[in-house]
CHARMM-style PDB file with segment names, atoms N, HN, CA, C and O in Angstrom:
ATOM      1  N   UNK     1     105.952  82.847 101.989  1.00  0.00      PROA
ATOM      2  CA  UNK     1     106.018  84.301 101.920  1.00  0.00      PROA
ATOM      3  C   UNK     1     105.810  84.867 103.324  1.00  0.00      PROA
ATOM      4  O   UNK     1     104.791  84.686 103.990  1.00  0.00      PROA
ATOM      5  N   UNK     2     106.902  85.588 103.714  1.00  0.00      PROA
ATOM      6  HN  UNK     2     107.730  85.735 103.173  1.00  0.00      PROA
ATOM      7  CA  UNK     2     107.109  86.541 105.182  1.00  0.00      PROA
ATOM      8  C   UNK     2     105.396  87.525 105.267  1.00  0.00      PROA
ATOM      9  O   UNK     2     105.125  87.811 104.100  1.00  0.00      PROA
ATOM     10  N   UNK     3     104.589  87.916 105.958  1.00  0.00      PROA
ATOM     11  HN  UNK     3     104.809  87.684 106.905  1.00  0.00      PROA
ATOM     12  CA  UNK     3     103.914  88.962 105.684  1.00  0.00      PROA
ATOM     13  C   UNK     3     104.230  89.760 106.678  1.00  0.00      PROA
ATOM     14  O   UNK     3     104.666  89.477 107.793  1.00  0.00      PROA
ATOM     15  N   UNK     4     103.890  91.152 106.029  1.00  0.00      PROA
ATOM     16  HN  UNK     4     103.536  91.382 105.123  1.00  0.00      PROA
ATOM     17  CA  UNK     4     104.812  92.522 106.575  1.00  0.00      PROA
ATOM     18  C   UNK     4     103.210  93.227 106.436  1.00  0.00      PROA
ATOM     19  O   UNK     4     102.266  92.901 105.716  1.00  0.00      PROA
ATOM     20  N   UNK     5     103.382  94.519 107.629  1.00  0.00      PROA
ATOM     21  HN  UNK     5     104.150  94.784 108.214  1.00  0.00      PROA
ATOM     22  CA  UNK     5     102.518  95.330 108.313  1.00  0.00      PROA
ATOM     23  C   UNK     5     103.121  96.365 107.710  1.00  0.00      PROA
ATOM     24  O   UNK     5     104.332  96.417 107.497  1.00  0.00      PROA
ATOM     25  N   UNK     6     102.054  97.492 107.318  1.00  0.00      PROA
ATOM     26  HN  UNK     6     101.070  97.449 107.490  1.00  0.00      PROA
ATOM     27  CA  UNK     6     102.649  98.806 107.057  1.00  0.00      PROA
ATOM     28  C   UNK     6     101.591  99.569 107.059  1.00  0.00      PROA
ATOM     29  O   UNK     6     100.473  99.313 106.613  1.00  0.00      PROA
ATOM     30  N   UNK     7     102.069 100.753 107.701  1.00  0.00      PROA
ATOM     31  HN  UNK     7     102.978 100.962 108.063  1.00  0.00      PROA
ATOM     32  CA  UNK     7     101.478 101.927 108.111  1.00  0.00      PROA
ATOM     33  C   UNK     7     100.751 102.699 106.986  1.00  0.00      PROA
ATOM     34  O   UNK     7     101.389 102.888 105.950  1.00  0.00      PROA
ATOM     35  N   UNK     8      99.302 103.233 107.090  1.00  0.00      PROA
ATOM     36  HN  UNK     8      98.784 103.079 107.931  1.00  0.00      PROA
ATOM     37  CA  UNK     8      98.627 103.578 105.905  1.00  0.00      PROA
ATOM     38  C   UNK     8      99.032 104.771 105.726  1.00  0.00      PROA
ATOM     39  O   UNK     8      99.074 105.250 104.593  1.00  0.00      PROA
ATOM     40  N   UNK     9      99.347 105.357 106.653  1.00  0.00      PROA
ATOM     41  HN  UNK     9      99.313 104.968 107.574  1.00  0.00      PROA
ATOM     42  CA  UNK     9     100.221 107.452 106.487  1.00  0.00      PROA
ATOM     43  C   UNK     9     101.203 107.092 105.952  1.00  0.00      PROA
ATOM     44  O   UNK     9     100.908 107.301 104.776  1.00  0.00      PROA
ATOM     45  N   UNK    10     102.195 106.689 105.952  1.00  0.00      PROA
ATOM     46  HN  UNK    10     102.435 106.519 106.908  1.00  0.00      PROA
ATOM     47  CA  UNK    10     103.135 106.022 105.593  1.00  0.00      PROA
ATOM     48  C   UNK    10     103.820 105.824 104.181  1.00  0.00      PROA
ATOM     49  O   UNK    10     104.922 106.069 103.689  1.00  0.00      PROA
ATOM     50  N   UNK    11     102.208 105.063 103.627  1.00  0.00      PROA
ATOM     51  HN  UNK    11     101.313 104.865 104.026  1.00  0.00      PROA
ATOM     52  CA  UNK    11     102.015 104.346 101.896  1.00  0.00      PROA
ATOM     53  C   UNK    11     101.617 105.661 101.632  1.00  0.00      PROA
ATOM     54  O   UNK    11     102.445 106.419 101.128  1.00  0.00      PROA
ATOM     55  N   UNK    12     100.744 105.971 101.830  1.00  0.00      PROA
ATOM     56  HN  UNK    12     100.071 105.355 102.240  1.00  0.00      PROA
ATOM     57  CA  UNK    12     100.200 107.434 101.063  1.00  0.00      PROA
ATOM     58  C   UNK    12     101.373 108.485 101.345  1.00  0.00      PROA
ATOM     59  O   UNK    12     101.670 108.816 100.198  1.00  0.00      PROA
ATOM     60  N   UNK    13     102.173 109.168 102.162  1.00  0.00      PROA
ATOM     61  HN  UNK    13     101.931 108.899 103.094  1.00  0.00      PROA
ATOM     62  CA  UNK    13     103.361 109.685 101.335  1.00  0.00      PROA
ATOM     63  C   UNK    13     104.022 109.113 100.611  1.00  0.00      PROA
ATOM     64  O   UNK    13     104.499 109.836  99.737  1.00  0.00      PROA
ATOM     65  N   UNK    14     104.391 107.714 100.542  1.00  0.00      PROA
ATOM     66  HN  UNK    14     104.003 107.127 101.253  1.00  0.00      PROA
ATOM     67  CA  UNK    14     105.075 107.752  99.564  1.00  0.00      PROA
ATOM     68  C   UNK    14     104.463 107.671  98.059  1.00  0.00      PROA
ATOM     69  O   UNK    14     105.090 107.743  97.001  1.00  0.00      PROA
ATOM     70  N   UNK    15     103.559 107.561  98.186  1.00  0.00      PROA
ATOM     71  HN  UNK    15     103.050 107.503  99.045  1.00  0.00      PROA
ATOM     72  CA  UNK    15     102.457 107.356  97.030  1.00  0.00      PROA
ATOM     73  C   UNK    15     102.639 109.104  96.521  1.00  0.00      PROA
ATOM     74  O   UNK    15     103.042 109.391  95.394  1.00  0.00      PROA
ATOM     75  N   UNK    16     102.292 110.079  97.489  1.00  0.00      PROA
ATOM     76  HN  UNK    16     101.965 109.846  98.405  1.00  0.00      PROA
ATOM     77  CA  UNK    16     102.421 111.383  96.859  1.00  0.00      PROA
ATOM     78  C   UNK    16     103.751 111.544  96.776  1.00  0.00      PROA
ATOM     79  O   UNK    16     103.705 112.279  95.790  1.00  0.00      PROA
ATOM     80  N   UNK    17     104.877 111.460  97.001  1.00  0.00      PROA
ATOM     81  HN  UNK    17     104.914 110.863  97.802  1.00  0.00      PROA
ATOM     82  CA  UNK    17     106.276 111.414  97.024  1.00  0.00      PROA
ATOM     83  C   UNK    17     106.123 110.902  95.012  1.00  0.00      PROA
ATOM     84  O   UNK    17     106.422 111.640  94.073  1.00  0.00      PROA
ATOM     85  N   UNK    18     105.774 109.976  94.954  1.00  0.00      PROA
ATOM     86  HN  UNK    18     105.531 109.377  95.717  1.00  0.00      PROA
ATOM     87  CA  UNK    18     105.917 109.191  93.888  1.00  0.00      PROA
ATOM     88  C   UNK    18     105.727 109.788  92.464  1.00  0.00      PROA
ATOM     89  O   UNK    18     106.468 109.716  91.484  1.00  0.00      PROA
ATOM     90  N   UNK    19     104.082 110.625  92.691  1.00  0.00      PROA
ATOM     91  HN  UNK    19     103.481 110.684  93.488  1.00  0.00      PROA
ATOM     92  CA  UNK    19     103.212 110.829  92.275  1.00  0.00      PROA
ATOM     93  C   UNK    19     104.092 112.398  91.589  1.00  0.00      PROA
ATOM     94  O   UNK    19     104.085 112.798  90.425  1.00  0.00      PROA
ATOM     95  N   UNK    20     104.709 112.946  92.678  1.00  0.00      PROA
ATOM     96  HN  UNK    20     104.714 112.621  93.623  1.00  0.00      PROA
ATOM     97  CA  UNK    20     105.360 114.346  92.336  1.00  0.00      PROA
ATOM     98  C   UNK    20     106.553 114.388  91.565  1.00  0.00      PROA
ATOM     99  O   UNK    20     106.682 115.420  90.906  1.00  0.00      PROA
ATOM    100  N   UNK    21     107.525 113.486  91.463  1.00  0.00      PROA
ATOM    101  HN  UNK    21     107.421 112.648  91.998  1.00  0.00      PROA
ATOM    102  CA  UNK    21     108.413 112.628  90.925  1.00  0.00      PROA
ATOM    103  C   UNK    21     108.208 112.415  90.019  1.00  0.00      PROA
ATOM    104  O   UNK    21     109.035 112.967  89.293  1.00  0.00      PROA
ATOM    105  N   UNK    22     107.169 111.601  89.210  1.00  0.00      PROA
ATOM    106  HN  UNK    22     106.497 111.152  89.799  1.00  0.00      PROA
ATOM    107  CA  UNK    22     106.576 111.817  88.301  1.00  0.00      PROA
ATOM    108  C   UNK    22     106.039 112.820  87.193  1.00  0.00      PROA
ATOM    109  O   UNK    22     106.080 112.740  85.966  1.00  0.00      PROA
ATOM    110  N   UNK    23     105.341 114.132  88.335  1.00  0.00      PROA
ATOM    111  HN  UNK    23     105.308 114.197  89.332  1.00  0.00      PROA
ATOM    112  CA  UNK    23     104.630 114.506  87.859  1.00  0.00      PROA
ATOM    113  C   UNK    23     106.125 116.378  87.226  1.00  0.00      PROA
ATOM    114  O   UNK    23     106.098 117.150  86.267  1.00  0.00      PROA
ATOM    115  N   UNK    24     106.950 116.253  88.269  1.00  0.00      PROA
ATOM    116  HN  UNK    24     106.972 115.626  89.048  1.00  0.00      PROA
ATOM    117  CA  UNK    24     108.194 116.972  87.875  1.00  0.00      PROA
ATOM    118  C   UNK    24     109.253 116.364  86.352  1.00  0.00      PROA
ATOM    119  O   UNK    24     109.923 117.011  85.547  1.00  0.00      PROA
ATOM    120  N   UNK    25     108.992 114.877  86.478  1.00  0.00      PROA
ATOM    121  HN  UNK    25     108.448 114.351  87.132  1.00  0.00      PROA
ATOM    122  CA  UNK    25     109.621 115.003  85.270  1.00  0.00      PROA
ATOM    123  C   UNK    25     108.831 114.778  84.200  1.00  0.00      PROA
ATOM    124  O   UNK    25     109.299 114.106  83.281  1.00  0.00      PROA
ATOM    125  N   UNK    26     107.285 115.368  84.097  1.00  0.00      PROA
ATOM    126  HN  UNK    26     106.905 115.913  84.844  1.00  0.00      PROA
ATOM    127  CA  UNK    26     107.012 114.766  82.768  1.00  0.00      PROA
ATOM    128  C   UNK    26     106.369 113.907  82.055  1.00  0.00      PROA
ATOM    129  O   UNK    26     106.017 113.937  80.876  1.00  0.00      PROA
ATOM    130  N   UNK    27     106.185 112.767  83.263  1.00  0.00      PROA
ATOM    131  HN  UNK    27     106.471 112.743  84.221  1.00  0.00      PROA
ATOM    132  CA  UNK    27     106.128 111.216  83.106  1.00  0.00      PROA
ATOM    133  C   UNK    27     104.717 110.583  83.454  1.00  0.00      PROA
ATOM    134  O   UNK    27     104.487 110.755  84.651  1.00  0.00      PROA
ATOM    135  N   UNK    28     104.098 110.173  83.061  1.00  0.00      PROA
ATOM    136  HN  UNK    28     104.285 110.033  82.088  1.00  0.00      PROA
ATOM    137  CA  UNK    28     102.811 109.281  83.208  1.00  0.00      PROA
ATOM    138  C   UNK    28     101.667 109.983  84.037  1.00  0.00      PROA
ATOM    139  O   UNK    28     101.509 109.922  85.256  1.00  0.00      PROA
ATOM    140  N   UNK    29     100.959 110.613  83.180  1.00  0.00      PROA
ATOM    141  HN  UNK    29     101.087 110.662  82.189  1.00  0.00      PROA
ATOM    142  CA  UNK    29      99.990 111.519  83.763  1.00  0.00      PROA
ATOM    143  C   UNK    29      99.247 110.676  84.626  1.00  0.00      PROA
ATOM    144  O   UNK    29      99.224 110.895  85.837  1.00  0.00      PROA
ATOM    145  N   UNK    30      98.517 109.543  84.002  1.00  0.00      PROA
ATOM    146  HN  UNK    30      98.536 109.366  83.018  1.00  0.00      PROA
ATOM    147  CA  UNK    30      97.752 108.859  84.428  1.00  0.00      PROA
ATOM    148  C   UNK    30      98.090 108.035  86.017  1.00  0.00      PROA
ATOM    149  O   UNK    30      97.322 107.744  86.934  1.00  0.00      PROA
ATOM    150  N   UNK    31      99.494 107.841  85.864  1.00  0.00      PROA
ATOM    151  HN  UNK    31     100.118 108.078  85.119  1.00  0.00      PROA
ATOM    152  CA  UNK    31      99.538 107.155  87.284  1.00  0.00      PROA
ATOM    153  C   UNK    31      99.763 108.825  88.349  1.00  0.00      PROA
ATOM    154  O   UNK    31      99.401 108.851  89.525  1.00  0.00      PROA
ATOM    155  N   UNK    32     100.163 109.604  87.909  1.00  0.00      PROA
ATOM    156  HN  UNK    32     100.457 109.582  86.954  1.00  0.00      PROA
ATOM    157  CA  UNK    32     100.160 111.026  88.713  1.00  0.00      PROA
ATOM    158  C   UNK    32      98.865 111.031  89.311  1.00  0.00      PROA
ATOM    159  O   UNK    32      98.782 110.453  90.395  1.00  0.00      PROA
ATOM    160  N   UNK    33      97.943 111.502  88.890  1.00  0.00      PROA
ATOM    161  HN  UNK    33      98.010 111.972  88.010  1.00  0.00      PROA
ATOM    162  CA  UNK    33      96.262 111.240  89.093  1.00  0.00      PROA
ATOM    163  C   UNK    33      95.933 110.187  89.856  1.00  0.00      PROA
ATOM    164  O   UNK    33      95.292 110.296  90.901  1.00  0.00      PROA
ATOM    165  N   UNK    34      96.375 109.045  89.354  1.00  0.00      PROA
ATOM    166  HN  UNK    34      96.896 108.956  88.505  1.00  0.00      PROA
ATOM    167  CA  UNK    34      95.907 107.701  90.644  1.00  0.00      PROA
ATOM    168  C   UNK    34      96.607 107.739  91.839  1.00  0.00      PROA
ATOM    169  O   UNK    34      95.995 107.626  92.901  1.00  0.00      PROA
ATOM    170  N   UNK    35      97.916 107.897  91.804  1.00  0.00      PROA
ATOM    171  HN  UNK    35      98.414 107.989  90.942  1.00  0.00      PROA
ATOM    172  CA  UNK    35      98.802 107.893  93.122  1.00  0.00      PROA
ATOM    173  C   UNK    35      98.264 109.052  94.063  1.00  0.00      PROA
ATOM    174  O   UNK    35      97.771 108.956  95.187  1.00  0.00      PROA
ATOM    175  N   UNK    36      98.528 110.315  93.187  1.00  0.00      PROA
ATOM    176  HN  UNK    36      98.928 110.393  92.274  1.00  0.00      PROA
ATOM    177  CA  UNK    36      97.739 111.579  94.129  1.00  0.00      PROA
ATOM    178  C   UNK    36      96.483 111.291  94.465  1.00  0.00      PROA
ATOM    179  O   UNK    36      96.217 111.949  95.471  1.00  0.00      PROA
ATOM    180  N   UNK    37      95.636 110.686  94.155  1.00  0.00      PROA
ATOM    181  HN  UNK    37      95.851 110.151  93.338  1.00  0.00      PROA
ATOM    182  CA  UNK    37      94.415 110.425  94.944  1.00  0.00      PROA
ATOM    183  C   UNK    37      94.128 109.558  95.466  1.00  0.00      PROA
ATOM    184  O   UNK    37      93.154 109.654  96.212  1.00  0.00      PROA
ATOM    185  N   UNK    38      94.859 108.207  95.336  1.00  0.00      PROA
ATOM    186  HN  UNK    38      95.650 108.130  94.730  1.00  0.00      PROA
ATOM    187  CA  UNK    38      94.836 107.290  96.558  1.00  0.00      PROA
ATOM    188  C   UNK    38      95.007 107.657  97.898  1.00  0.00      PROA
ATOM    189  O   UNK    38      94.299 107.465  98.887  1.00  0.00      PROA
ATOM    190  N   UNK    39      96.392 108.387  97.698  1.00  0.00      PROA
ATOM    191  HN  UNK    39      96.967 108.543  96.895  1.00  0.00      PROA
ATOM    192  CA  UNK    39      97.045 109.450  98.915  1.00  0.00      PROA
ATOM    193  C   UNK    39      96.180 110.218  99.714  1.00  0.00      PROA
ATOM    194  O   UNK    39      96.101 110.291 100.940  1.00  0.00      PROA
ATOM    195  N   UNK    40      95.390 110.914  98.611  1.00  0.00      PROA
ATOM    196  HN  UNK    40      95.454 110.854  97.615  1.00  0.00      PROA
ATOM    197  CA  UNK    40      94.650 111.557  99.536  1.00  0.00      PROA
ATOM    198  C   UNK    40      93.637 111.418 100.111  1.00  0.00      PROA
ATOM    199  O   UNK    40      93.174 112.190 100.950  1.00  0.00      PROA
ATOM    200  N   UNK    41      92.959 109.954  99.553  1.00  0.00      PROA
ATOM    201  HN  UNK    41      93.335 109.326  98.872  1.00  0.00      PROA
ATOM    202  CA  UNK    41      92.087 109.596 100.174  1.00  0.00      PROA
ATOM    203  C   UNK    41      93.039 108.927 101.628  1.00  0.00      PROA
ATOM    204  O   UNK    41      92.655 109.222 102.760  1.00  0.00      PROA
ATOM    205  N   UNK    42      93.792 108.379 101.504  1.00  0.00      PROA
ATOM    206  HN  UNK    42      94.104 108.139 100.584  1.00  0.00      PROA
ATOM    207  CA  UNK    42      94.217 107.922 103.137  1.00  0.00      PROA
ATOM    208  C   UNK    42      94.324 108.772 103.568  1.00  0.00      PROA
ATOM    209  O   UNK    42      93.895 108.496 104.688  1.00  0.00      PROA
ATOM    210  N   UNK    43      94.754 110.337 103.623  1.00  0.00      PROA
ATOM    211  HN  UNK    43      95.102 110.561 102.713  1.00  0.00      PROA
ATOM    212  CA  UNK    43      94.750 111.474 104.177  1.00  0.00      PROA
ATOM    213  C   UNK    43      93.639 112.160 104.732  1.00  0.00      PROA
ATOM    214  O   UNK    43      93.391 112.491 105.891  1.00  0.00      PROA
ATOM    215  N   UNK    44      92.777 112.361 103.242  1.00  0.00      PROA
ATOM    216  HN  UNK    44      92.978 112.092 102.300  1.00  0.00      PROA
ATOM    217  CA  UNK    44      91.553 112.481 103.841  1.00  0.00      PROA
ATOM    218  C   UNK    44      90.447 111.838 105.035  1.00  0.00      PROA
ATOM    219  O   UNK    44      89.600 112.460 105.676  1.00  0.00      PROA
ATOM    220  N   UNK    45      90.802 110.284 105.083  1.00  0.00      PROA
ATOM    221  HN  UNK    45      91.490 109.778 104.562  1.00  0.00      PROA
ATOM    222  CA  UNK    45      90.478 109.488 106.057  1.00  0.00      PROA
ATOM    223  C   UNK    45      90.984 109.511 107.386  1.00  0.00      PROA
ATOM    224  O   UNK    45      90.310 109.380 108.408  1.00  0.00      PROA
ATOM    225  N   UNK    46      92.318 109.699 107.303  1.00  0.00      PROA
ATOM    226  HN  UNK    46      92.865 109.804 106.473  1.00  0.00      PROA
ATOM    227  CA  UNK    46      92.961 109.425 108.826  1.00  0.00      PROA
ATOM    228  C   UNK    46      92.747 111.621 109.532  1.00  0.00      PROA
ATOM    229  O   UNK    46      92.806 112.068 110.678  1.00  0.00      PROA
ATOM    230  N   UNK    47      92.581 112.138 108.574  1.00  0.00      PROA
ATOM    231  HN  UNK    47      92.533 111.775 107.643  1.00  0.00      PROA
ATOM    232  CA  UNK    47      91.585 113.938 109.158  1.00  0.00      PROA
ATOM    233  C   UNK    47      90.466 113.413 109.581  1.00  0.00      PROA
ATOM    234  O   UNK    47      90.045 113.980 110.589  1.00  0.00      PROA
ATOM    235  N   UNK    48      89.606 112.263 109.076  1.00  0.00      PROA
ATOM    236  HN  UNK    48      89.949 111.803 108.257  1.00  0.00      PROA
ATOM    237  CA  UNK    48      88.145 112.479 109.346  1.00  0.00      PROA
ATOM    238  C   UNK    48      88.226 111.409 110.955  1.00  0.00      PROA
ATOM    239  O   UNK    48      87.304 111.461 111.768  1.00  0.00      PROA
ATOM    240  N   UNK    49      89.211 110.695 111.129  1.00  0.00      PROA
ATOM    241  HN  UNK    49      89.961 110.653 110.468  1.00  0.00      PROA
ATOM    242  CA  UNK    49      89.328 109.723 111.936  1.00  0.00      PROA
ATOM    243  C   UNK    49      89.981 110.874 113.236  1.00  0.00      PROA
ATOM    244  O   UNK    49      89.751 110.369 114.335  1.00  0.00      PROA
ATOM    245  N   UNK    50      90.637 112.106 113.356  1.00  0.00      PROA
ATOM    246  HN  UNK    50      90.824 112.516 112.464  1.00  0.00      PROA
ATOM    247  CA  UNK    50      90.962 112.559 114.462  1.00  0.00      PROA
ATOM    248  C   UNK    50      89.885 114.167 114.533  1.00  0.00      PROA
ATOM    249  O   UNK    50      90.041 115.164 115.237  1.00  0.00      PROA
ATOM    250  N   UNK    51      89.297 113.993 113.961  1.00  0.00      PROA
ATOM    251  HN  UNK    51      89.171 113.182 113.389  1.00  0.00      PROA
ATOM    252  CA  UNK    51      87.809 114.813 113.753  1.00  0.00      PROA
ATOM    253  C   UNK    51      88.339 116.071 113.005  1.00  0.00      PROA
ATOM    254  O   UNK    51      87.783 117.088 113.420  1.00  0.00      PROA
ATOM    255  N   UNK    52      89.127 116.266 112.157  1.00  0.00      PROA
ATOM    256  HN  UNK    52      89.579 115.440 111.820  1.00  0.00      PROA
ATOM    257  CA  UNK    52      89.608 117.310 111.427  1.00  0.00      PROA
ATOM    258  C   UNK    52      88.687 117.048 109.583  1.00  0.00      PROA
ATOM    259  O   UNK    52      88.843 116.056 108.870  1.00  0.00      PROA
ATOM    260  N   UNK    53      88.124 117.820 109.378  1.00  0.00      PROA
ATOM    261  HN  UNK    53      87.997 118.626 109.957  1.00  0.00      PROA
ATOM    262  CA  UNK    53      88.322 118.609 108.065  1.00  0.00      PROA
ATOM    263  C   UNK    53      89.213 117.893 107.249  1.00  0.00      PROA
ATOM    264  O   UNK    53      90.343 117.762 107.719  1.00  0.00      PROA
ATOM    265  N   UNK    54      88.904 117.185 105.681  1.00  0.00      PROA
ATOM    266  HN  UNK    54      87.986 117.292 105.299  1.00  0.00      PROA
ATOM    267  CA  UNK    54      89.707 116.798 104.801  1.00  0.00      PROA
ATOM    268  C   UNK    54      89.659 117.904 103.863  1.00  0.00      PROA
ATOM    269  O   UNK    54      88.503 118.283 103.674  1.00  0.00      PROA
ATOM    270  N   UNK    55      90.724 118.675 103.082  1.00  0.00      PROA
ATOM    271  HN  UNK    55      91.663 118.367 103.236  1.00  0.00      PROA
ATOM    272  CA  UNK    55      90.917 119.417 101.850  1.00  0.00      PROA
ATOM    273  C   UNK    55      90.082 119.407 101.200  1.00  0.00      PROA
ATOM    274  O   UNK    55      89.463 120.469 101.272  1.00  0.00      PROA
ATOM    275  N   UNK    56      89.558 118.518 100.334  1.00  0.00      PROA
ATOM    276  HN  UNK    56      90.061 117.656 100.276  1.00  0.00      PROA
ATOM    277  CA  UNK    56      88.510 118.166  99.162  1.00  0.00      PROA
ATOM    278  C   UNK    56      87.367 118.105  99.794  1.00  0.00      PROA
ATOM    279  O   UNK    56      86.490 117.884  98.959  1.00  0.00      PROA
ATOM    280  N   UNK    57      86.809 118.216 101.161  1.00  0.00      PROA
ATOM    281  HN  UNK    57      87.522 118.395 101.839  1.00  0.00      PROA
ATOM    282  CA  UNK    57      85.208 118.092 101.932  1.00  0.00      PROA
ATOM    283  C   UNK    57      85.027 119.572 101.626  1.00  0.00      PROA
ATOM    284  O   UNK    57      84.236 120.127 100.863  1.00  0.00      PROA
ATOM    285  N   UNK    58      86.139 120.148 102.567  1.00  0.00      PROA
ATOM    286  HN  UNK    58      86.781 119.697 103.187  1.00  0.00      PROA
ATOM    287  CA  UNK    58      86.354 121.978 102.324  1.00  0.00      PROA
ATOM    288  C   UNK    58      85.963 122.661 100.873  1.00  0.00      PROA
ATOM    289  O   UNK    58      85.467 123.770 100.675  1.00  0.00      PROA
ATOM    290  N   UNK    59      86.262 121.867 100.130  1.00  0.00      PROA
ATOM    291  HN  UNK    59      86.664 120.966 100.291  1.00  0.00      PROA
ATOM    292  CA  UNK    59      86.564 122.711  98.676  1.00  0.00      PROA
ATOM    293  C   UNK    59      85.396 122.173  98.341  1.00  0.00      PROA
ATOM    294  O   UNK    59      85.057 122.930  97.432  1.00  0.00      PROA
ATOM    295  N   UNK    60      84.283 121.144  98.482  1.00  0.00      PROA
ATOM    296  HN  UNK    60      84.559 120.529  99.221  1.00  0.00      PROA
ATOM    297  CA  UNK    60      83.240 120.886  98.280  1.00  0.00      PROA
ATOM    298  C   UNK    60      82.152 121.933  98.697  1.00  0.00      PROA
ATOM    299  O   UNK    60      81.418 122.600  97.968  1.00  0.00      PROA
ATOM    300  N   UNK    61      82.243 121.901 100.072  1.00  0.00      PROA
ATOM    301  HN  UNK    61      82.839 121.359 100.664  1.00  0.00      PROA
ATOM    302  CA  UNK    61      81.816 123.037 100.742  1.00  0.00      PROA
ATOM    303  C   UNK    61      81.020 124.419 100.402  1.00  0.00      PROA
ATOM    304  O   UNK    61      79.977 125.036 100.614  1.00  0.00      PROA
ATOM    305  N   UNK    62      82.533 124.463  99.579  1.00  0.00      PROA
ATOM    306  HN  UNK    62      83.381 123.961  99.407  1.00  0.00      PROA
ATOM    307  CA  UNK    62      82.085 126.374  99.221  1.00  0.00      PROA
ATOM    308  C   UNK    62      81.523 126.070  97.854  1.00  0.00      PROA
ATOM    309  O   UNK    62      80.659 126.828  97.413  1.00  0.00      PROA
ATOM    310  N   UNK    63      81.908 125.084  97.172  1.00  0.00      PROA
ATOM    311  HN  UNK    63      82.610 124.468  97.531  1.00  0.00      PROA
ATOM    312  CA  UNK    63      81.007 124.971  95.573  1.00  0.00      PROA
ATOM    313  C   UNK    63      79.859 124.883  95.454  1.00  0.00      PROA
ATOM    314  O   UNK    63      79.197 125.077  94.434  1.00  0.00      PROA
ATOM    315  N   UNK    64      79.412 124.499  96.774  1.00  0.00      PROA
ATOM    316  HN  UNK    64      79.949 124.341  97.603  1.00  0.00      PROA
ATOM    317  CA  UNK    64      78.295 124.290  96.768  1.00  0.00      PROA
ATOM    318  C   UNK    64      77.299 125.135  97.803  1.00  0.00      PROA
ATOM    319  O   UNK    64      76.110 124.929  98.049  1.00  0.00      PROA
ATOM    320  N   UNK    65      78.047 125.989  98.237  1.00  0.00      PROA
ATOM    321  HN  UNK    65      79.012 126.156  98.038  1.00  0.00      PROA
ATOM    322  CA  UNK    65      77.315 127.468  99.125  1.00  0.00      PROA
ATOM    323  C   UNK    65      77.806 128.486  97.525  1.00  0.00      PROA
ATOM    324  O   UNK    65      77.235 129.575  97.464  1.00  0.00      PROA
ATOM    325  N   UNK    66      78.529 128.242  96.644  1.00  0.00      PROA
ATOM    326  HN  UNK    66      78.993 127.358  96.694  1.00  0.00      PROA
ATOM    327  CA  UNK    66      77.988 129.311  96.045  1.00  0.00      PROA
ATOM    328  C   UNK    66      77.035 129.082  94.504  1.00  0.00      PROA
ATOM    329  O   UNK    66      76.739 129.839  93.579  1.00  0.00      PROA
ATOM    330  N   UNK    67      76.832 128.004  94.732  1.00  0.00      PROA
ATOM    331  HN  UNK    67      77.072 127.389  95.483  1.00  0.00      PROA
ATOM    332  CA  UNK    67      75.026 127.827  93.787  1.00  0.00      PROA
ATOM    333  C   UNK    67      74.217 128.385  94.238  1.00  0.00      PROA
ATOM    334  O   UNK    67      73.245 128.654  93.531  1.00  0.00      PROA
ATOM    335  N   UNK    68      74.257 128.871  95.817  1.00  0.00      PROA
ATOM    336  HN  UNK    68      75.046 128.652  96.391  1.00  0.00      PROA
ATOM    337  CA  UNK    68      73.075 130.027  96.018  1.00  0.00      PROA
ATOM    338  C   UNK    68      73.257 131.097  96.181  1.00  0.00      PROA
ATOM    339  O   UNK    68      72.496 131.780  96.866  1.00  0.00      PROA
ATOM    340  N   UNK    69      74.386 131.593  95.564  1.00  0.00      PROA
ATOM    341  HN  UNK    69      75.004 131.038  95.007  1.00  0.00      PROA
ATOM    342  CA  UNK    69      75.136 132.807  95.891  1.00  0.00      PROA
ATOM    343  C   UNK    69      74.366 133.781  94.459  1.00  0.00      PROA
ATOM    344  OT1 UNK    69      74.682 134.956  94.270  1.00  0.00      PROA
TER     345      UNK     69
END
């Protein structure tokens, strides 16, 4: 067996590519949910790796500044 290198930005679009495809026609909730969040965890990772802010840290954020609101 050949082994092949591949880019983790890369897998995770196509993982959300996949995931939307899915999720437009209808089709397998459950892998919709896993694909979209694999994705975004490589997303979320390669933001925290060039010192940016991930989506879901953000949205954590405020849920939790407004328990003392």
């Amino acid at each position: 067996m050949t082994e092949q290198t591949y880019i983790q930005i890369d897998l995770a679009k196509e993982q959300l590519e996949v995931a939307l495809s899915l999720f437009l026609d209808n089709a397998c909730y459950a892998a919709v949910i896993t694909l979209a969040g694999a994705a975004e965890e490589i997303f979320g990772k390669t933001l925290k790796r060039y010192g940016k802010e991930a989506v879901l840290d953000w949205k954590f954020k405020i849920l939790f500044f407004m328990e003392y609101i």
